[in-house]
RONU-245663 format. One record per residue (C-alpha): x, y negated, z negated; residue in one letter. Coordinates in steps of 0.2 Angstrom, whole numbers, padded with zeros to 4 digits, always signed. Layout:
N
XYZa/...
END
This chain:
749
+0000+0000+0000x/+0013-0011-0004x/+0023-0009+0012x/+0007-0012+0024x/+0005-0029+0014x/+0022-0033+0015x/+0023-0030+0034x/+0008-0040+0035x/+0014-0052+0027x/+0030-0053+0037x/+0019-0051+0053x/+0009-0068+0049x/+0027-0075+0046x/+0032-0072+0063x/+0016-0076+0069x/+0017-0095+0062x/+0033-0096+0067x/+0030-0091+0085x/+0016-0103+0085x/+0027-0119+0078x/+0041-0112+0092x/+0029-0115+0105x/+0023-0133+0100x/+0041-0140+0098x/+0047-0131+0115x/+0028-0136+0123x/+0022-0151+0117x/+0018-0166+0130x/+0012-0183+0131x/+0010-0185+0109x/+0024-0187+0097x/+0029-0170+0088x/+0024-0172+0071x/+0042-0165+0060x/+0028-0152+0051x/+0033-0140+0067x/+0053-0142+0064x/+0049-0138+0049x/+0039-0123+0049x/+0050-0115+0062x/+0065-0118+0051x/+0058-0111+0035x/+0051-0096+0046x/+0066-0092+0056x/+0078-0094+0039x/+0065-0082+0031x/+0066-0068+0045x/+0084-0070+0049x/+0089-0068+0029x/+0075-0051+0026x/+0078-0042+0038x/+0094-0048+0050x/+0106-0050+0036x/+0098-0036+0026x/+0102-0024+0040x/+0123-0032+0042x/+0121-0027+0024x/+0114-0010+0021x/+0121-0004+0039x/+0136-0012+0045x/+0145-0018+0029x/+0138-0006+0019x/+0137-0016+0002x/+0140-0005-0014x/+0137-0011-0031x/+0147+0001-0039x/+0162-0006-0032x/+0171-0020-0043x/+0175-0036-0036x/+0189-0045-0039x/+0183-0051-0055x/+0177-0037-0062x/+0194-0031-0057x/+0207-0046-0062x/+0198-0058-0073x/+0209-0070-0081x/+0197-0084-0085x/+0207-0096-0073x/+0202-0093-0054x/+0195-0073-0057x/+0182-0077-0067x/+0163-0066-0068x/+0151-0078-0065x/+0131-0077-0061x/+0128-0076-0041x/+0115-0091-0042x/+0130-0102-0051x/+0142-0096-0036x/+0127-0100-0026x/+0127-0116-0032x/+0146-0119-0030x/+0148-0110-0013x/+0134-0121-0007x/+0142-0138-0014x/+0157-0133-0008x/+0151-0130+0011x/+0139-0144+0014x/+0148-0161+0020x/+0144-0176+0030x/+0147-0165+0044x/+0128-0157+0045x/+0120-0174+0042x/+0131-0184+0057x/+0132-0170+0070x/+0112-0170+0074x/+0112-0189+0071x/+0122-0190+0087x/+0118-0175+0096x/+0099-0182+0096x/+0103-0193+0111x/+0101-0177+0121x/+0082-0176+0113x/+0077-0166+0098x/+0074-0147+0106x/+0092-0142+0110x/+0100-0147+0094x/+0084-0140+0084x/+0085-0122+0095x/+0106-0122+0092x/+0104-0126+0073x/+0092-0114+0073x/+0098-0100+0080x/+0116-0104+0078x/+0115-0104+0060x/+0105-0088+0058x/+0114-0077+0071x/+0132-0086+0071x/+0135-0097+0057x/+0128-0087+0043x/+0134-0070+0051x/+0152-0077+0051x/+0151-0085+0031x/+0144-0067+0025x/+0157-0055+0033x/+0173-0066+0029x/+0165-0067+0012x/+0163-0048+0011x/+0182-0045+0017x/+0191-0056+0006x/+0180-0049-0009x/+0188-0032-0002x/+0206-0040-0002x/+0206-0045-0018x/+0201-0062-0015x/+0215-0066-0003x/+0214-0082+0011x/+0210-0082+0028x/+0228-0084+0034x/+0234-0068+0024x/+0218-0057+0032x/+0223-0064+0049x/+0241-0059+0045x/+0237-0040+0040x/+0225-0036+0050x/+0227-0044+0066x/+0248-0049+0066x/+0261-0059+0060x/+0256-0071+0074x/+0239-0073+0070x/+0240-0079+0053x/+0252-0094+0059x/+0241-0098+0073x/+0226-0096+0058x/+0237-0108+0047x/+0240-0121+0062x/+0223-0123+0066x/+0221-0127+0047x/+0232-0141+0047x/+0226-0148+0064x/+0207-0147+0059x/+0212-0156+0042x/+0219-0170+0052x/+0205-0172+0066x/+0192-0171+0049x/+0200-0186+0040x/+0202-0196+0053x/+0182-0194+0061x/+0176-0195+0043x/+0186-0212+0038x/+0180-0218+0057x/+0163-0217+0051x/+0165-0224+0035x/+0174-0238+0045x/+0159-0240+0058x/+0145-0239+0042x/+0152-0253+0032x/+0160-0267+0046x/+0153-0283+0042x/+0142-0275+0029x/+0148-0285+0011x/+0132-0275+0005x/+0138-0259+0010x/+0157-0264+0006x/+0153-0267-0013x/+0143-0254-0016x/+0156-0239-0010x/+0171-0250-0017x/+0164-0250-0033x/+0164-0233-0034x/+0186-0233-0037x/+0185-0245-0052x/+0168-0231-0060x/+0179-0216-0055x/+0193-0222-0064x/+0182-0227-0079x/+0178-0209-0078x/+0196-0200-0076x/+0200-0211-0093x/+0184-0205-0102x/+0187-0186-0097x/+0205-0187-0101x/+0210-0197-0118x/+0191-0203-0124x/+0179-0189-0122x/+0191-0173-0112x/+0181-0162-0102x/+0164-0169-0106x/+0161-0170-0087x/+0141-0169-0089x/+0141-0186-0101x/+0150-0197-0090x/+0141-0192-0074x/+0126-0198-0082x/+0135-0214-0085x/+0143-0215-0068x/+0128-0211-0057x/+0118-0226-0067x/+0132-0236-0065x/+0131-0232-0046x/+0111-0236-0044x/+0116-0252-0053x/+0130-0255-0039x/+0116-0252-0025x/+0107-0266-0034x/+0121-0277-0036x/+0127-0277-0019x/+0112-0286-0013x/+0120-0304-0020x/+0136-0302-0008x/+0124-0300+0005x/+0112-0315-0001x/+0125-0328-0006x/+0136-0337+0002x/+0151-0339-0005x/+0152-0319-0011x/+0146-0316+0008x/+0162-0321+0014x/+0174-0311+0003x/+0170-0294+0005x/+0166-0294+0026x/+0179-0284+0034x/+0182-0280+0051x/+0183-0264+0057x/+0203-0264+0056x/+0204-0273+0040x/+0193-0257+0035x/+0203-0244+0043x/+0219-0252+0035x/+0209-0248+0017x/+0205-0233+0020x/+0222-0229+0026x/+0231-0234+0010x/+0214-0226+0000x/+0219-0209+0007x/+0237-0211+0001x/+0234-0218-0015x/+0220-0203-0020x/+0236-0193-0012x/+0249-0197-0024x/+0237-0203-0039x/+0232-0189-0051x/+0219-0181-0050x/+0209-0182-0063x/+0210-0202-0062x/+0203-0204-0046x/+0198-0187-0035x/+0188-0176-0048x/+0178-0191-0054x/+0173-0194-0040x/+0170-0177-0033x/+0156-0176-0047x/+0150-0191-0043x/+0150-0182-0026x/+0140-0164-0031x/+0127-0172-0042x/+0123-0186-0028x/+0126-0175-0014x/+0111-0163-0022x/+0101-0174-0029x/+0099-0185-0011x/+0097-0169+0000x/+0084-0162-0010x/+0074-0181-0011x/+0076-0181+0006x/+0068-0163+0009x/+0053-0170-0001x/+0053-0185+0007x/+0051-0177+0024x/+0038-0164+0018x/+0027-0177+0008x/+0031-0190+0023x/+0029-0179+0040x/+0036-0192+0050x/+0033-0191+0070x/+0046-0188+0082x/+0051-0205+0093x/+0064-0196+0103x/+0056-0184+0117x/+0060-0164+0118x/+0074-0169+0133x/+0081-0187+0137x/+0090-0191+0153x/+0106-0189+0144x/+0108-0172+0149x/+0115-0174+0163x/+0130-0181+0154x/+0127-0201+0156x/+0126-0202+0139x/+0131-0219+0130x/+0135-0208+0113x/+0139-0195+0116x/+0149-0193+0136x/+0144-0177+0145x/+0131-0164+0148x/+0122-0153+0137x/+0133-0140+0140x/+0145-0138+0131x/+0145-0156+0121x/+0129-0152+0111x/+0136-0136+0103x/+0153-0145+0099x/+0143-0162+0092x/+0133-0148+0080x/+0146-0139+0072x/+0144-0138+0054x/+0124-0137+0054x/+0125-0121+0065x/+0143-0113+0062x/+0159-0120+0056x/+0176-0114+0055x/+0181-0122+0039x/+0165-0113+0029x/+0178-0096+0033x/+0191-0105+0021x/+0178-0108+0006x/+0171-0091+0010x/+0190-0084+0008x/+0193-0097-0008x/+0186-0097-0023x/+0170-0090-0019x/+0175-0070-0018x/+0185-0074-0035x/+0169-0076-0043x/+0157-0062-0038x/+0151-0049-0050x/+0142-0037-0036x/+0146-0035-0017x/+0126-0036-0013x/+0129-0055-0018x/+0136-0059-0004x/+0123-0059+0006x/+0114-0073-0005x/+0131-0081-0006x/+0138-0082+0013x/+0121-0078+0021x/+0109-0087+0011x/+0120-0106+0009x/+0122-0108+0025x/+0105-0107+0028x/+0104-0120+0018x/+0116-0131+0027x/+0108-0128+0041x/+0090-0133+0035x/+0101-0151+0029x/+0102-0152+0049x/+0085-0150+0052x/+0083-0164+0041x/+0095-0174+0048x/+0091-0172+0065x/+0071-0175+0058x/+0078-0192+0051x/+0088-0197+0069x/+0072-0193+0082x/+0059-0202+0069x/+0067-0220+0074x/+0062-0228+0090x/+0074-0223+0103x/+0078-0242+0109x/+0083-0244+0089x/+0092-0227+0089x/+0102-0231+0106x/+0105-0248+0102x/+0113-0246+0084x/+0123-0233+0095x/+0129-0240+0109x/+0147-0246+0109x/+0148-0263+0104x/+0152-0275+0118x/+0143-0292+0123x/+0130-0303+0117x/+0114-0297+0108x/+0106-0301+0125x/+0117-0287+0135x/+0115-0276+0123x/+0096-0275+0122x/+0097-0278+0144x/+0108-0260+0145x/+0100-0248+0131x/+0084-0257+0139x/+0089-0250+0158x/+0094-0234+0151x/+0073-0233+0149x/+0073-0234+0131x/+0067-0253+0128x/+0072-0263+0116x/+0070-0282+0111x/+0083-0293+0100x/+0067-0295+0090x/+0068-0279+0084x/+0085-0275+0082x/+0084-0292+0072x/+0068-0287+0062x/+0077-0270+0056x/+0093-0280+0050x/+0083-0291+0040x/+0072-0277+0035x/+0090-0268+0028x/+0099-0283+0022x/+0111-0283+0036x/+0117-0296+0047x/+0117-0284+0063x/+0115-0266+0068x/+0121-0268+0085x/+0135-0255+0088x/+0135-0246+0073x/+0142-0230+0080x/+0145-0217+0071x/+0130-0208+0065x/+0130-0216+0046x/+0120-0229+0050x/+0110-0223+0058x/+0104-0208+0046x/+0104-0222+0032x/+0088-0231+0045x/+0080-0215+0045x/+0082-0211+0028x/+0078-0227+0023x/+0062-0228+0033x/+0057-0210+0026x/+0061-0213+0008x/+0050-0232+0009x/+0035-0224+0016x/+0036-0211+0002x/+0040-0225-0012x/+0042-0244-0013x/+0034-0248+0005x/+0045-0261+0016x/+0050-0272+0004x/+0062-0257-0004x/+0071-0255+0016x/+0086-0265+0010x/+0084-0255-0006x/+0086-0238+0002x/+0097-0239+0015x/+0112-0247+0006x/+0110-0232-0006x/+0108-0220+0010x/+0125-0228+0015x/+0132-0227-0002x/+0127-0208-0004x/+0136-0205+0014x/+0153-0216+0011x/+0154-0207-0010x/+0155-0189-0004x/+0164-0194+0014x/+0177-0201+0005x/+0179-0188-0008x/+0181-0175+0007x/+0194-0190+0014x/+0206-0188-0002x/+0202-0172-0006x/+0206-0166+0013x/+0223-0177+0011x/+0228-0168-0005x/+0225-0151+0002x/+0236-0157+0017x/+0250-0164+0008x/+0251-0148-0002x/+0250-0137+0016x/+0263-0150+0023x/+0275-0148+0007x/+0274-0128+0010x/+0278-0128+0028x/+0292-0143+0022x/+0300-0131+0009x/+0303-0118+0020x/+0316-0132+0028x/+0323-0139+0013x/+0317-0133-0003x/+0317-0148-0014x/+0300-0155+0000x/+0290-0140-0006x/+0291-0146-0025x/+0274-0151-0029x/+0281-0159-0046x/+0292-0170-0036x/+0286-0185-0036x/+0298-0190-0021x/+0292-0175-0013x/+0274-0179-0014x/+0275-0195-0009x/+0285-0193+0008x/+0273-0177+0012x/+0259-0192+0008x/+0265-0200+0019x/+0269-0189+0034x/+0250-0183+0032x/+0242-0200+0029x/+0252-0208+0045x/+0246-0193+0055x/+0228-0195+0052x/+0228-0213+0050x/+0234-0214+0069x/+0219-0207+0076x/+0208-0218+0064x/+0215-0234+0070x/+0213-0225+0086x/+0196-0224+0084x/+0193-0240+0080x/+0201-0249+0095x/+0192-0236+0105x/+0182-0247+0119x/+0168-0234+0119x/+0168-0233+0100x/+0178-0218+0095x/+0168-0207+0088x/+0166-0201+0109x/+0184-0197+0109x/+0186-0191+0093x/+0171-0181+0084x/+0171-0169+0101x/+0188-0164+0095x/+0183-0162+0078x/+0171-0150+0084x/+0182-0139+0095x/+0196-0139+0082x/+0180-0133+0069x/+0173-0120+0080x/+0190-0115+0085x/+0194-0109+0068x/+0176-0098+0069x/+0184-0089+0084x/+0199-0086+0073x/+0187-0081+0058x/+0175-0069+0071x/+0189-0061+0078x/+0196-0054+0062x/+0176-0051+0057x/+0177-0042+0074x/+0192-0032+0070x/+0189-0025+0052x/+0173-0020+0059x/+0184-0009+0072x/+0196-0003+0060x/+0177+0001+0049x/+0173+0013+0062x/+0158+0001+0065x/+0161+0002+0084x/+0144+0001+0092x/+0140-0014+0080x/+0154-0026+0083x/+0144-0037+0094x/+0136-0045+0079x/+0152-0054+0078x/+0158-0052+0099x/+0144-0059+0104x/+0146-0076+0096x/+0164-0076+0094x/+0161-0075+0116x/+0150-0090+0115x/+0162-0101+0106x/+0177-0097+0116x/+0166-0100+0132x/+0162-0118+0121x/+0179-0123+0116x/+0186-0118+0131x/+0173-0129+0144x/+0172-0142+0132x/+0195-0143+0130x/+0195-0141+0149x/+0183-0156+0153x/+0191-0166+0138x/+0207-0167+0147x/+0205-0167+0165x/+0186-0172+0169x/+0187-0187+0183x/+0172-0195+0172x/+0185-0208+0162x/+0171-0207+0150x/+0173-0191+0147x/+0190-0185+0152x/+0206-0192+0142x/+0218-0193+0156x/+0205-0200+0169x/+0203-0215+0156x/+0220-0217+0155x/+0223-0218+0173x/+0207-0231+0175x/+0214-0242+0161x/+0233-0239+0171x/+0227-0244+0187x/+0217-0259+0181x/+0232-0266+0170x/+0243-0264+0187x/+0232-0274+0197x/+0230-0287+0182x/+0212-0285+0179x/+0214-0284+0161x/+0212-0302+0152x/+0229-0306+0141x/+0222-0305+0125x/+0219-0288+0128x/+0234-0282+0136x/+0242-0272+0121x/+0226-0264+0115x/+0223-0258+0132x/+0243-0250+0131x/+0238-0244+0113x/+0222-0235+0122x/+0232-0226+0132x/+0243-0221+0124x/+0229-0212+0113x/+0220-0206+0128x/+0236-0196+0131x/+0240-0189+0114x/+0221-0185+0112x/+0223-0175+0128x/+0240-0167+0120x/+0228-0164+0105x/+0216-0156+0116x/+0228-0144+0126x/+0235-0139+0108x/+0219-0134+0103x/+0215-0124+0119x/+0232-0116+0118x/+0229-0111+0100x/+0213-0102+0106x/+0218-0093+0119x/+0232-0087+0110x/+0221-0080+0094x/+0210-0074+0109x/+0226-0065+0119x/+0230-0059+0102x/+0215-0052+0095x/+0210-0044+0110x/+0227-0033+0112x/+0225-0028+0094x/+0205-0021+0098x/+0212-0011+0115x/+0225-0001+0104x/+0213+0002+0092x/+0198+0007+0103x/+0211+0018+0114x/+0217+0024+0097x/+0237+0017+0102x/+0236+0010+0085x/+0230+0018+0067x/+0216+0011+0058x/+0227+0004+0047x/+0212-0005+0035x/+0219-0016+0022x/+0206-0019+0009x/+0212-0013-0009x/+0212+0004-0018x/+0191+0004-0025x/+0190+0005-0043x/+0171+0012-0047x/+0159+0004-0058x/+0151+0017-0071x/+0132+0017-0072x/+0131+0009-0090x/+0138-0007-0083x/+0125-0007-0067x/+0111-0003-0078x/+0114-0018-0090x/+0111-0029-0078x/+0093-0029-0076x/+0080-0042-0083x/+0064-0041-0091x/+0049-0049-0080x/+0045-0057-0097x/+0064-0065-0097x/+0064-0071-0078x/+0058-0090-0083x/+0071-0093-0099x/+0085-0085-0086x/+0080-0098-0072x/+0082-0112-0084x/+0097-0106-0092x/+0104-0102-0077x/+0100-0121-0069x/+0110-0127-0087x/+0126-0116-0084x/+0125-0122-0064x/+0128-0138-0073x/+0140-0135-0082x/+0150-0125-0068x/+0147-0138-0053x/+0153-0151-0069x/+0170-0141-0075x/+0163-0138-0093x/+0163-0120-0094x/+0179-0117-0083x/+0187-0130-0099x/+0179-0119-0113x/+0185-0103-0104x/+0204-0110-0102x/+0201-0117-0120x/+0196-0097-0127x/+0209-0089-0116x/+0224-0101-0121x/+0229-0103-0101x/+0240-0122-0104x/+0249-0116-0086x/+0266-0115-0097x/+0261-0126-0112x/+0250-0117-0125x/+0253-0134-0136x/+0242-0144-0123x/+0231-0155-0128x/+0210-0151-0120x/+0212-0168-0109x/+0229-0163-0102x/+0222-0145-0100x/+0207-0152-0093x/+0217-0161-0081x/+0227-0147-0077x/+0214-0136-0072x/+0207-0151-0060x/+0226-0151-0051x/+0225-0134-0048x/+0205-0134-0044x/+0210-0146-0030x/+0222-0135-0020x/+0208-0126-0012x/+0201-0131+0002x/+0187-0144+0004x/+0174-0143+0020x/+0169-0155+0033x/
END
């Protein structure tokens, strides 16, 4: 009885589903109401996680409780530590979820709302979410080890540096696209400027608190900081309204490039628990708090789409995003439907943590789900604007108001200078002309969403400076917390040239690694920003094949435990979309570099702007930024090339390695560690009364708390008397201890 209602159950799932498929691919003439986006996501995540990842589970992995994890196996209290799977769910999901799922469908939407819903959708759940889960299920069988040592043992030697290059080059590519929109989101924005700025001087209020007032009371201070952060949002509104403050914080886009540039390098060099781990709480509690007010939001709201299922922008004339649908919509949506860098939390701390191998699949599968859903939200928020607005805040800056308005207007989007006037006001800005970058934009839509829901117009200004603010607070924290973790990549590879480099207690040492890193992704901010066509063209598509280059490398081990497994006949749940993104990354390099469309193709720009500096067609005052562009033109075609080289040699690699082993040339040498078996006792203790289910929820929502805040690791360093060297360490300095070491893993786009 109970299975024939579950299966009807699951029937009428499919059923609505179905249904809310049809309305968003079929619709005509009205504007799709978002309830449909919505449906289809929640009954699509629902089918994917019963029964698709249920069946990688039960037939493919083969998932057995009885196994210990690694710390059931090697608990030390420090980084193997037995932890409930809805806490790991908790910190697996923070840990995954950047700015890179809410700006990717902000500027994808230029090619309409269907295609970036349908990739979200279905990249997530048969890609994205299938790559998260098995790399979390190998490194639990490896003892918790990285994805550069699993790349090492099971594919080669070779693979594992390629595996560690692509680390360091994706690093690189994320700060400097994450600083440029930062850059584009507070430009002439004293509003804005304040607000995010404030947040230093709070963080280092913080770091003293948690270190010499009240050590490791992480919970009571956030309290404080996140008030004093709504109070910021508040404040800001003067620097905007008067005069004289007006004028003191309005930077230019390099003036703000410039400050974040020496921002990255002081968060470098600076302890940690003065600036970065403030912050980064500061980071997870607004981070969750915002995403899951917006999911209300948007369900109490149910906006209208403006944008239609396709524009013309298909084609590849687009002004945001240059080239076709193919393959730049699936390289502009990275994180939201599958992203390399998630294989690096999944192969982190994550495995460290698990009690039972089933939680995996609630772990990897289930979080990226919910990332994904994030997307859904963010491309709800991007196609409920009016697509003259959305093009116009967009479009490269360039011209008078009047132009501007005159081209997204012939693009057959209309717009007035009323209205882009009208939404400044509205927002408390003095323009939103040329606000590339995808912040902005997402802060209108938020905004707009959030004021119909609570405060009405008058709260516009209100919301979108704290939309801006949310973005900028956990944008920045992934910009200093991605330089740490590539200063301390850049010092290993440094040591193995001179040893005293690789010292991470050198203060010398760290700040010349600082600095190397910093310069490196600093040069493609400025880049960015002197970028005629607003750089986010140029350099958010090469943060997106860099990204989904590092999932080929991530499917193509998947791909080859599975072999060495014996699971021959079901490789292609990893094949299949490890095939896809190499035919991705490899159209989208290929057109990068040598497309005859200067809009699109590096080189082709950099011979236009060539040609027009011989014949003199460039004004004088803009004779040296036209060198500098390119110059950058030519390195980001450099960039691109090393990225296409670094596929096909995982790809040439990998693909040897699975012909010897499916022709038997080479043993099945699997490399996961000796199983040590859990008796029965141990299983059987786990289960919970029905009676207890509530008080558990709650308790478990508590000791999520205290995990995301650092509370509990403390007490368990505290009980276990792990001072790393110093048993005579004081709590702050051991707190502060634990957050050095907490941030030498790596942190996701």
């Amino acid at each position: 009885m109970c299975k024939a209602v579950s299966a009807i159950v699951w029937i009428i799932v499919a059923l609505i589903g179905g249904f809310a498929y049809a309305m968003i691919t079929l619709a005509r003439g009205e504007p799709l109401n978002a309830i449909w986006i919505l449906t289809a996501a929640l009954c699509t995540y629902a089918l994917g996680y019963r029964f698709y990842s249920k069946w990688i589970a039960a037939k493919v992995l083969t998932l057995n409780d009885r196994r210990a994890t690694p710390c059931e196996v090697r608990e030390d209290g420090r980084d193997f530590v037995k932890t409930n799977k809805w806490i790991v769910f908790g910190h697996h999901f923070a840990a995954i979820s950047g700015p890179g799922p809410l700006v990717g469908p902000v500027l994808a939407a230029q090619f309409g709302y269907l295609p970036g819903t349908l990739w979200i959708l279905i990249g997530a759940v048969l890609g994205g979410a299938v790559q998260d889960f098995i790399i979390l299920f190998c490194s639990i069988r490896r003892d918790g080890k990285s994805l550069g040592e699993m790349v090492k043992e099971e594919i080669n030697t070779v693979g594992g540096l390629i595996a560690l290059t692509a680390i360091v080059c994706i690093l690189i590519i994320l700060v400097a696209v994450l600083g440029l929109i930062v850059v584009r989101a507070l430009a002439e924005s004293p509003w804005g400027t304040f607000t995010v700025s404030a947040t230093i001087p709070i963080a280092f209020l913080m770091g003293f608190y948690l270190r010499y007032w009240r050590p490791g009371k992480v919970l009571e201070i956030t309290v404080m900081g996140v008030v004093l952060l709504l109070l910021t949002v508040w404040g800001g509104r003067f620097f905007q309204e008067v005069p004289a403050l007006h004028k003191v914080l309005t930077f230019n886009k390099e003036q703000l490039a410039w400050g974040i540039i020496f921002y990255g390098l002081a968060a470098s060099i600076l302890p940690v628990w003065l600036l970065l781990a403030p912050r980064d709480y500061l980071s997870t509690f607004m981070k969750l708090g915002t995403i899951g007010a917006l999911a209300l939001g948007i369900f109490c709201v149910l906006p209208n789409l403006q944008l239609p299922q396709f524009t013309r922008f298909v084609d590849g004339t687009g002004p945001i995003v240059a080239g076709k649908i193919f393959p730049f919509c699936f390289i502009t949506i990275a994180c939201g439907a599958i992203s390399g860098f998630h294989s690096l939390i999944s192969s982190g701390t994550t495995p460290k943590m698990l009690t039972r191998e089933s939680y995996a699949r609630q772990v990897g599968y289930g979080s990226m789900l919910l990332e994904s859903f994030v997307a859904i939200m963010a491309m709800i928020a991007a196609c409920t604007l009016q697509p003259g607005i959305y093009f116009a805040i967009n479009t490269a800056p360039g011209g008078t108001p009047e132009a501007a308005v005159a081209a997204v207007s012939s693009l057959g989007f209309p717009v007035t200078v009323d209205d882009m006037s009208r939404l400044a006001h509205s927002i408390g800005e003095t323009t939103m002309f040329g606000r590339t970058g995808g912040a902005p934009t997402l802060a209108v839509g938020m905004a707009q969403i959030f004021s119909r829901w609570i405060g009405g117009a008058q709260w516009m200004a209100l919301w979108y400076h704290f939309a801006i603010m949310f973005e900028a607070l956990f944008i920045l924290t992934t910009v200093d917390a991605g330089t740490r973790v590539g200063r301390f990549l850049l010092q290993a590879f440094l040591g193995h040239l001179w040893k005293p480099l690789g010292d991470l207690r050198s203060y010398r040492a760290n700040v010349f690694a600082s600095i190397v890193f910093v310069s490196a992704w600093g040069w493609f901010l400025y880049q960015g920003v002197i970028d005629p066509l607003g750089g986010i063209n140029s350099l958010w598509p090469l943060f997106g094949i860099a990204n989904q280059m590092l999932s080929v490398v991530a499917l193509c081990l998947a791909t080859t435990v599975l072999i060495k497994m014996g699971k021959k006949k079901f490789v292609w749940i990893t094949l299949v979309p490890a095939l896809w993104l190499i035919t991705v990354t490899f159209t989208a390099s290929y057109q990068k570099i040598f497309h005859s469309n200067p809009k699109i193709g590096f080189l082709s720009q950099a011979r236009v702007l060539s040609e027009k500096l011989a014949a003199g067609t460039i004004p004088a005052d803009q004779i040296a930024t036209t060198r500098i562009v390119i110059s950058n033109m030519n390195m980001d075609a450099a960039v691109a090339g090393i990225f296409l080289f670094l596929v096909a040699a995982i790809v040439a690699t990998s693909a040897w390695r699975w012909f010897r082993l499916w022709t038997g040339r080479s043993p099945f040498d699997l490399k996961e560690t000796a199983p040590v078996w859990l008796p029965d006792s141990i299983l059987a203790g786990e289960k919970i009364p029905i009676l207890g289910k509530i008080s558990a929820l709650i308790l478990i929502g508590f000791g999520l708390l205290r995990h995301l805040s650092g509370e509990a690791k403390l007490e368990r360093a505290q009980k276990s008397h792990i001072c790393y060297g110093n048993p005579h360490s004081s709590k702050g300095r051991l707190w502060a201890e634990l957050e050095e070491q907490r941030f030498k893993n790596p942190r996701c786009c």
